[in-house]
MARLODREN-527096 format. One record per residue: residue number from 1; x negated, y, z of N, C-alpha, C, CB in turn. Coordinates in Angstrom, 2 decimals, always signed. Atoms other than C-alpha are relative to their C-alpha. Last residue first. Glycine has a CB too. Example, Ala and Ser with C-alpha at 12.3 -4.5 7.8 and 13.67 -1.06 7.14 Angstrom:
// residues 2
@k=2, n_c1=+0.82, n_c2=-1.19, n_c3=-0.06, ca_c1=-13.67, ca_c2=-1.06, ca_c3=+7.14, c_c1=+0.77, c_c2=+1.09, c_c3=+0.73, cb_c1=-0.41, cb_c2=+0.46, cb_c3=-1.42;
@k=1, n_c1=-0.89, n_c2=-1.19, n_c3=+0.00, ca_c1=-12.30, ca_c2=-4.50, ca_c3=+7.80, c_c1=-0.90, c_c2=+1.20, c_c3=+0.00, cb_c1=+0.99, cb_c2=+0.03, cb_c3=+1.25;
//
This chain:
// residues 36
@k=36, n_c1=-0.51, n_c2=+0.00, n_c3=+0.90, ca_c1=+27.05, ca_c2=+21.64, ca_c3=+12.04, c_c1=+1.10, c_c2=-0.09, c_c3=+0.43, cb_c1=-0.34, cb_c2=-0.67, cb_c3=-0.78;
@k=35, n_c1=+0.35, n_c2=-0.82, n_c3=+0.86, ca_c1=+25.09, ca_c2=+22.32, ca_c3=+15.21, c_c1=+0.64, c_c2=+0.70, c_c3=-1.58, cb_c1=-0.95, cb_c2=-0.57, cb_c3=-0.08;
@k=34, n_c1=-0.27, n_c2=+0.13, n_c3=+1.43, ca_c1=+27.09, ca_c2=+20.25, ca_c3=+17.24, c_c1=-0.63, c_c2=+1.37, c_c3=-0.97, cb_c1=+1.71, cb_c2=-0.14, cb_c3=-0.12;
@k=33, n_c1=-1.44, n_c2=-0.47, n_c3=-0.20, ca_c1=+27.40, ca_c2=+19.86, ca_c3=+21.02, c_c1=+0.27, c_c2=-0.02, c_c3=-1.56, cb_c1=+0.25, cb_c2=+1.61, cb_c3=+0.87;
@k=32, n_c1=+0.41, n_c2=-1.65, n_c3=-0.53, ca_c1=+23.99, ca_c2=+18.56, ca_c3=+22.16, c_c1=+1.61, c_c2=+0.61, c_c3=+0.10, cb_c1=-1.20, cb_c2=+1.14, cb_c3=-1.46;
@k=31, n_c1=+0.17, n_c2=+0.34, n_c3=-1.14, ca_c1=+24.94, ca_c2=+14.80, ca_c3=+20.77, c_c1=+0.06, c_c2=+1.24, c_c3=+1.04, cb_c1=-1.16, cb_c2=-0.73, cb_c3=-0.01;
@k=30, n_c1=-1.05, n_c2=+0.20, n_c3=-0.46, ca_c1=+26.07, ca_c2=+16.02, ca_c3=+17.30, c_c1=-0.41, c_c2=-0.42, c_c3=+1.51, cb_c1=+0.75, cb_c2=-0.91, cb_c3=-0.85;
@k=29, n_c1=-1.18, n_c2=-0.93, n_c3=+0.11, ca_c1=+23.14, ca_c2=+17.79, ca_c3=+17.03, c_c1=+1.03, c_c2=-0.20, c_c3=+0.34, cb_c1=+0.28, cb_c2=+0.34, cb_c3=-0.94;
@k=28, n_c1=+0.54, n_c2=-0.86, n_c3=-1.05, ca_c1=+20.45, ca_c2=+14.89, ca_c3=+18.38, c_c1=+1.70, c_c2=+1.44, c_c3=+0.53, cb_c1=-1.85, cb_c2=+0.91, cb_c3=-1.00;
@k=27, n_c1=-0.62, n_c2=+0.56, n_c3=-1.50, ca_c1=+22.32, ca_c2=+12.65, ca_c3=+16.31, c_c1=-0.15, c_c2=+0.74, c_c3=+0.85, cb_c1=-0.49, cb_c2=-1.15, cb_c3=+0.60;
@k=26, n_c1=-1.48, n_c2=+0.18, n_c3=-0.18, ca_c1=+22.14, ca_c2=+14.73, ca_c3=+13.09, c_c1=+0.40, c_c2=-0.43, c_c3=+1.42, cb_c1=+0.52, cb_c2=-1.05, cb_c3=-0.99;
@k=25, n_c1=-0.39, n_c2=-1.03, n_c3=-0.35, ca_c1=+18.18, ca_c2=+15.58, ca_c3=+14.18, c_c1=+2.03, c_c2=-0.08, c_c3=-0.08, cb_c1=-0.90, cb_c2=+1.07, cb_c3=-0.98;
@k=24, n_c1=-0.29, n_c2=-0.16, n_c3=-1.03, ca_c1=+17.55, ca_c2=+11.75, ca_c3=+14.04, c_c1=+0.87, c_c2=+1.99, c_c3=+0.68, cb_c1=-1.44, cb_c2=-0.57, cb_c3=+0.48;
@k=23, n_c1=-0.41, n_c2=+0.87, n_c3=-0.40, ca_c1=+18.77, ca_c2=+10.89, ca_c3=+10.69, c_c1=+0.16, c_c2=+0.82, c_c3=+2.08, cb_c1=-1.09, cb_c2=-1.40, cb_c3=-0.61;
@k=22, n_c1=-1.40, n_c2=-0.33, n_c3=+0.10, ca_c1=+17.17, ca_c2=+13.17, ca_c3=+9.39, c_c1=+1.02, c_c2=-0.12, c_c3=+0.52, cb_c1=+0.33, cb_c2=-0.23, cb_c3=-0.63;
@k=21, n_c1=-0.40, n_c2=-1.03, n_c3=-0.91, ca_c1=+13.73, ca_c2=+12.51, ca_c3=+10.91, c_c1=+1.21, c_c2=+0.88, c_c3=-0.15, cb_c1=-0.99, cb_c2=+0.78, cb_c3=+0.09;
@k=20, n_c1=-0.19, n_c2=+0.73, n_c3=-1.56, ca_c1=+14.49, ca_c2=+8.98, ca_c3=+9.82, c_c1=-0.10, c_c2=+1.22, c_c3=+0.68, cb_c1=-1.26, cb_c2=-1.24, cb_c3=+0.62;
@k=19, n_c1=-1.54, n_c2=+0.59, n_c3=-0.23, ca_c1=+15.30, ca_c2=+9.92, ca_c3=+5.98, c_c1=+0.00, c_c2=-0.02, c_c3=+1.59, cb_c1=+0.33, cb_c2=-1.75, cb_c3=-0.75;
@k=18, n_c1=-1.07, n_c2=-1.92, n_c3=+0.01, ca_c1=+11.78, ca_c2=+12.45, ca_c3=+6.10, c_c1=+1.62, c_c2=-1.00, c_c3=+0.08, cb_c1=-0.20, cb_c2=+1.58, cb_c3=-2.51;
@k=17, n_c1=-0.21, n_c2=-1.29, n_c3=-1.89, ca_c1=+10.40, ca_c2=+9.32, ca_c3=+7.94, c_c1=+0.58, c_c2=+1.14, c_c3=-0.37, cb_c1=-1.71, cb_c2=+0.80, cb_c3=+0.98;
@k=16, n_c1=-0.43, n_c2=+0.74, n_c3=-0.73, ca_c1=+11.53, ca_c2=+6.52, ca_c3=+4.57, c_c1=+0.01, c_c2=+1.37, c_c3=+1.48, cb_c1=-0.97, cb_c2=-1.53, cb_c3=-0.05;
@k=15, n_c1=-1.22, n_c2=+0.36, n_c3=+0.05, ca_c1=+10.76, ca_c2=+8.87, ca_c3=+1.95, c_c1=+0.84, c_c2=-0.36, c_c3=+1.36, cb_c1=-0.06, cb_c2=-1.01, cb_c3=-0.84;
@k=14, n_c1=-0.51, n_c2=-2.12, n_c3=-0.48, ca_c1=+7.43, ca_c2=+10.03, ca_c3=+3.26, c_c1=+1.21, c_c2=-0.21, c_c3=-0.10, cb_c1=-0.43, cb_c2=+1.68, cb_c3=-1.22;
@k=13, n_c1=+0.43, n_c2=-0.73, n_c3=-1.75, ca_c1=+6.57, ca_c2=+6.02, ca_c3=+3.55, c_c1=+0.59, c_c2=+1.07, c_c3=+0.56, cb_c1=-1.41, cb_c2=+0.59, cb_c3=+0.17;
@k=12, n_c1=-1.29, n_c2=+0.58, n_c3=-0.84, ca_c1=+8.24, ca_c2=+5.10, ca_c3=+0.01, c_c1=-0.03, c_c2=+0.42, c_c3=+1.69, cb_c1=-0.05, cb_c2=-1.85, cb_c3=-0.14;
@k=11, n_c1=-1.43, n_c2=+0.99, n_c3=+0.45, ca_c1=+5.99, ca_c2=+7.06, ca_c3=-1.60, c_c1=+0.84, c_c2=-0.15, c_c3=+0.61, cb_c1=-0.03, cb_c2=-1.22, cb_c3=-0.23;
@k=10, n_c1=-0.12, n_c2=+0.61, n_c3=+1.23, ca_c1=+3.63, ca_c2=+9.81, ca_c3=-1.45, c_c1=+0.44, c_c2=-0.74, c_c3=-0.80, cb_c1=-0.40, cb_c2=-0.21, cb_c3=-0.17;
@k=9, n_c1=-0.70, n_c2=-0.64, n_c3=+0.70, ca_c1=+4.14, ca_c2=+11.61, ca_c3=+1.59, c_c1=+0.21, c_c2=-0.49, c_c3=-1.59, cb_c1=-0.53, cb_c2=+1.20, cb_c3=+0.18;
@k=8, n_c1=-1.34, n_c2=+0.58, n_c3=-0.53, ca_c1=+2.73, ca_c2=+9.28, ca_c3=+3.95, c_c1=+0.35, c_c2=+0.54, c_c3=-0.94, cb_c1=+0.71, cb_c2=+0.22, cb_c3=+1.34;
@k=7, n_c1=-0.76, n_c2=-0.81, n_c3=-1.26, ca_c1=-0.73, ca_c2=+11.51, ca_c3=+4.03, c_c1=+1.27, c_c2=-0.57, c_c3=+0.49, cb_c1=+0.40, cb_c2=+1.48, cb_c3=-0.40;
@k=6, n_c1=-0.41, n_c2=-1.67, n_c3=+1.19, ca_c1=-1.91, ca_c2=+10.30, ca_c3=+0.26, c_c1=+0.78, c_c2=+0.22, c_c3=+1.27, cb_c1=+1.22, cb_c2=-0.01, cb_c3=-2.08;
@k=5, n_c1=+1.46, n_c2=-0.99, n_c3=+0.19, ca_c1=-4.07, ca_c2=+6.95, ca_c3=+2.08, c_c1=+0.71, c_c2=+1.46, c_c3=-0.08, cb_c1=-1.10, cb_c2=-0.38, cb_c3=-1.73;
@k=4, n_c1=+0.25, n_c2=-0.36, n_c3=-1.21, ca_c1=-0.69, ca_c2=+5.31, ca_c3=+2.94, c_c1=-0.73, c_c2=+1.29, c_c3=+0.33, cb_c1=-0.59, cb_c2=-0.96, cb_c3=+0.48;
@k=3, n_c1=-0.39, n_c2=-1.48, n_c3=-0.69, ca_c1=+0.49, ca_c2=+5.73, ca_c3=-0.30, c_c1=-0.13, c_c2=+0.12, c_c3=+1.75, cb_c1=+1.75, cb_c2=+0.34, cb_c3=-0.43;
@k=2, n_c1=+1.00, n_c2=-1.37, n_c3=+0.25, ca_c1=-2.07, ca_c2=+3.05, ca_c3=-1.53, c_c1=+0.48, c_c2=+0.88, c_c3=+0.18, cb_c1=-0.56, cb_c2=+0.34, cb_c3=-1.15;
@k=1, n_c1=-0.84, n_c2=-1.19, n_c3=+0.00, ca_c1=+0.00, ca_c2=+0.00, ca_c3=+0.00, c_c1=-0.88, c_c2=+1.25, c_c3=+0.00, cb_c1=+0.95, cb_c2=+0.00, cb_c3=+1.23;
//
């Protein structure tokens, strides 16, 4: 897996944590009270 090397951002990696830090800020928001 050679997008390791390119910071995460390069394939499936950056994909996958920019989805997961998505993921988590929705919960966070709705959890808090609701941003959106």
């Amino acid at each position: 897996m050679p997008d390791i090397e390119c910071g995460g951002f390069g394939g499936g990696w950056g994909i996958a944590f920019l989805v997961f830090l998505i993921l988590i800020l929705l919960v966070v928001g709705f959890s808090v009270g609701g941003w959106f």
